[in-house]
C-alpha positions in Angstrom: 84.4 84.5 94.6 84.6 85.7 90.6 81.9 88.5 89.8 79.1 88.5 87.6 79.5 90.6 85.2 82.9 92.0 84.9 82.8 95.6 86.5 83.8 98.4 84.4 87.7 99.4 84.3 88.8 102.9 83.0 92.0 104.2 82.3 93.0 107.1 84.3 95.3 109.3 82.4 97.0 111.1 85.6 100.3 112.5 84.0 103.1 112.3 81.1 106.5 113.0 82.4 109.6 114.4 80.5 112.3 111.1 81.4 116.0 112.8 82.0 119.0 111.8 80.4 120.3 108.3 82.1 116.8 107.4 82.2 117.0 103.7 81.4 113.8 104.3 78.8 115.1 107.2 77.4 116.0 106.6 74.2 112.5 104.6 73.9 111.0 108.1 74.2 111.2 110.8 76.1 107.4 111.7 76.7 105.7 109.0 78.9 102.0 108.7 79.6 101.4 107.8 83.5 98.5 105.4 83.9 96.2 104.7 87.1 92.7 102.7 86.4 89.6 102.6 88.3 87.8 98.9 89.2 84.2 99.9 89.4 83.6 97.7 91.7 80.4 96.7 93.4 81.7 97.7 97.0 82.9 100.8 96.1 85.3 101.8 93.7 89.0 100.6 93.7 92.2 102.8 92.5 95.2 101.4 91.1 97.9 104.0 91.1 97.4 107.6 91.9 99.7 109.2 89.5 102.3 112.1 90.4 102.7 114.6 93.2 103.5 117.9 93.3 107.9 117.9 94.7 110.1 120.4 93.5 113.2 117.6 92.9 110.4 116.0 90.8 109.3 119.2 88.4 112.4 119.7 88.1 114.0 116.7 86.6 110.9 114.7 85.2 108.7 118.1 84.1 105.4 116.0 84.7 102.1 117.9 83.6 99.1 116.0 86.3 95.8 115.8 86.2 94.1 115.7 89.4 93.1 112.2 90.3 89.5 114.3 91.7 89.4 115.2 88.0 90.2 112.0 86.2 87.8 110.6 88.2 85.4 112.7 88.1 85.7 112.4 84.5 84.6 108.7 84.6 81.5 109.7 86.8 83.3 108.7 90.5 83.7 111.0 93.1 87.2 110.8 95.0 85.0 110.2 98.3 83.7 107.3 97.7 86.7 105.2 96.5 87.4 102.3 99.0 90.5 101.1 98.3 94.2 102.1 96.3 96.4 99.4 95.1 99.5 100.5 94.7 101.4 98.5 92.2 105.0 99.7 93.6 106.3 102.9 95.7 107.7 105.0 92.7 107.0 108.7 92.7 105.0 108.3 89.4 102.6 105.4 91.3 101.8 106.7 94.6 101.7 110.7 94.2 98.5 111.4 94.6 98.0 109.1 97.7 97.4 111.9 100.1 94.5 112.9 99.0 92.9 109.9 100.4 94.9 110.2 103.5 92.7 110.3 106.1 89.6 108.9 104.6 88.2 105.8 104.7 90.2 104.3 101.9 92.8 100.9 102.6 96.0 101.4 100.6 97.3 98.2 99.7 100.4 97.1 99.0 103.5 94.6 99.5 105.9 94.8 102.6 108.7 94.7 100.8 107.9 97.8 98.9 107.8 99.3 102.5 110.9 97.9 103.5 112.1 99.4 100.5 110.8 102.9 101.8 112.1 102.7 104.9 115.9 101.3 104.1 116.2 104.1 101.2 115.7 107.7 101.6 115.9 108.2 97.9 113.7 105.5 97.1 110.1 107.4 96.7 108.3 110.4 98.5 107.6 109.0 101.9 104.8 111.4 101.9 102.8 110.0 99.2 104.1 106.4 99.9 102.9 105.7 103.5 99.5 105.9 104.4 98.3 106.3 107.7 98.5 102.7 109.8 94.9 102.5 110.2 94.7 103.0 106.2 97.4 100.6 105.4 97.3 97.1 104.8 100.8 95.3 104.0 100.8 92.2 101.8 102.7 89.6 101.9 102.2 87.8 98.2 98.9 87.4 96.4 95.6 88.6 98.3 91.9 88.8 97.7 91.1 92.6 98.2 87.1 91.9 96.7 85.0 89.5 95.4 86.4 89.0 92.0 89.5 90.8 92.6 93.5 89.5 93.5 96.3 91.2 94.3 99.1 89.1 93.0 102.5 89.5 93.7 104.7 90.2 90.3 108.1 91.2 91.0 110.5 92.5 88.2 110.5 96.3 88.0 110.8 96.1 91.9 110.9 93.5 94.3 107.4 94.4 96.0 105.9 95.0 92.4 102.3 94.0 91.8 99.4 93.6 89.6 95.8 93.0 89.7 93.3 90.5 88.7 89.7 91.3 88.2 87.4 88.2 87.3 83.7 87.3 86.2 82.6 84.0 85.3 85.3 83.2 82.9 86.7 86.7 82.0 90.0 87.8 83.6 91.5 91.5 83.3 94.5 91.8 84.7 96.2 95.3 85.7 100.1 94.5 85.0 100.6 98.1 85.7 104.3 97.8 85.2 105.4 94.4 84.9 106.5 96.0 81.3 107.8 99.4 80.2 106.3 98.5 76.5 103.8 96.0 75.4 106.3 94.3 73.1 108.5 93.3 76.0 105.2 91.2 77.5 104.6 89.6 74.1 108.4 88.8 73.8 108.5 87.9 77.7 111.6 90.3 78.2 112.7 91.8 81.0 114.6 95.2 79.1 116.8 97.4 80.5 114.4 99.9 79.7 112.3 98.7 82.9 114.4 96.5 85.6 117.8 97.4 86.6 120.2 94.6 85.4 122.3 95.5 88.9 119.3 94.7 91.6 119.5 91.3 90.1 115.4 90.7 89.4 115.5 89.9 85.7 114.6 86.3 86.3 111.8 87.4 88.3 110.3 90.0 86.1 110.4 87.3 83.3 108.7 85.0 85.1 106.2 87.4 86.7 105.1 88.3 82.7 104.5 84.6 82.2 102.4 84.3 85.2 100.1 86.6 84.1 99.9 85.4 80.2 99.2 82.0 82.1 96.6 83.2 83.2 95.0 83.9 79.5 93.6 87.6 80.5 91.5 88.9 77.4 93.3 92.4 78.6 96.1 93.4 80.0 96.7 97.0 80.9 100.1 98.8 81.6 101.4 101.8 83.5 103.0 103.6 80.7 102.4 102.2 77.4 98.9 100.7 75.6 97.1 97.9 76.9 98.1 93.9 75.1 94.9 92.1 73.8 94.9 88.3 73.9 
């Protein structure tokens, strides 16, 4: 069931992190905005991506400067308590940090098994911490889901296997949270997977090409992005 109208969405700006050398996006530049957004939804307001954590392997090779996910949304007139639900695009350190402080509550993370496979198979993955909620919190997808009225998880894989994005809808406007289906904006306009955001070794280039075209299909009048500025149809 689409909404009428389209809630409000606001960028959260949670972090920028200093990327190492070897960092596949390195020599794209080394300071990086993280992103997380807010759906003001109706229900209760939804979270997509809580930023980064505080790890001392992490300050020390990624320098991040954070601000508080209380703060940012604080900023945007929410208060932390009443969010409902985190979607989780993928288990990266720069995606899930800020997790916890919803551990506990009343929020449902959501996101896809095999991002929790991937968690569980490799130590070096993530921060389990931050990645897995409590059980009665969590809620494992498997593909595309309805979270809300108006609002689909879909199941984009390309940066990771259990990558995903988000469609909010109204009548016929579409958002769509890519998060990061893209390092850059010109790799969604191009539909390129770079090496710059999926490894060439773990064999999901196809995918992540074909996940950008399934959201241009789509004919969004916004898309918005983890780490670089938003593409406008």
């Amino acid at each position: 069931m689409a909404l009428r109208p389209l809630p409000r969405i606001e960028r959260l700006d949670l972090a920028t992190v200093e990327l190492p050398d070897g960092h596949p996006a390195a020599a794209l530049g080394r300071t990086v905005p993280v992103y997380g957004y807010l759906i003001d939804h109706p229900d209760g307001p939804l979270v997509v991506d809580t930023g980064v954590g505080a790890h001392e392997v992490i300050e020390r090779l990624y320098r991040p400067t954070r601000t508080g996910l209380s703060e940012a949304l604080g900023a945007v007139g929410v208060d932390l308590g009443d969010v409902v639900a985190v979607v989780n695009s993928h288990l990266h350190f720069d995606h899930c940090g800020q997790n916890p402080v919803l551990h506990g509550g009343r929020a449902a993370f959501y996101v896809q098994q095999t991002e929790l496979d991937t968690v569980a198979a490799d130590p070096t993955y993530t921060v389990a911490d931050w990645a897995l909620a409590p059980p009665e919190q969590l809620r494992s997808l498997h593909g595309d889901a309805v979270v809300a009225d108006g609002v689909t998880v879909l199941a984009t894989p390309g940066h990771t296997a259990g990558h995903q994005s988000v469609l909010i809808e109204a009548g016929d406007e579409r958002v769509v949270i890519g998060a990061q289906v893209v390092w850059h904006t010109g790799e969604f306009a191009a539909e390129e997977a770079s090496e710059a955001n999926v490894d060439p070794v773990v064999a999901l280039r196809a995918a992540a090409v074909e996940s950008i075209r399934r959201l241009k299909a789509l004919r969004p009048s916004v898309v918005h992005f983890s780490h670089c500025p938003p593409h406008r149809a």
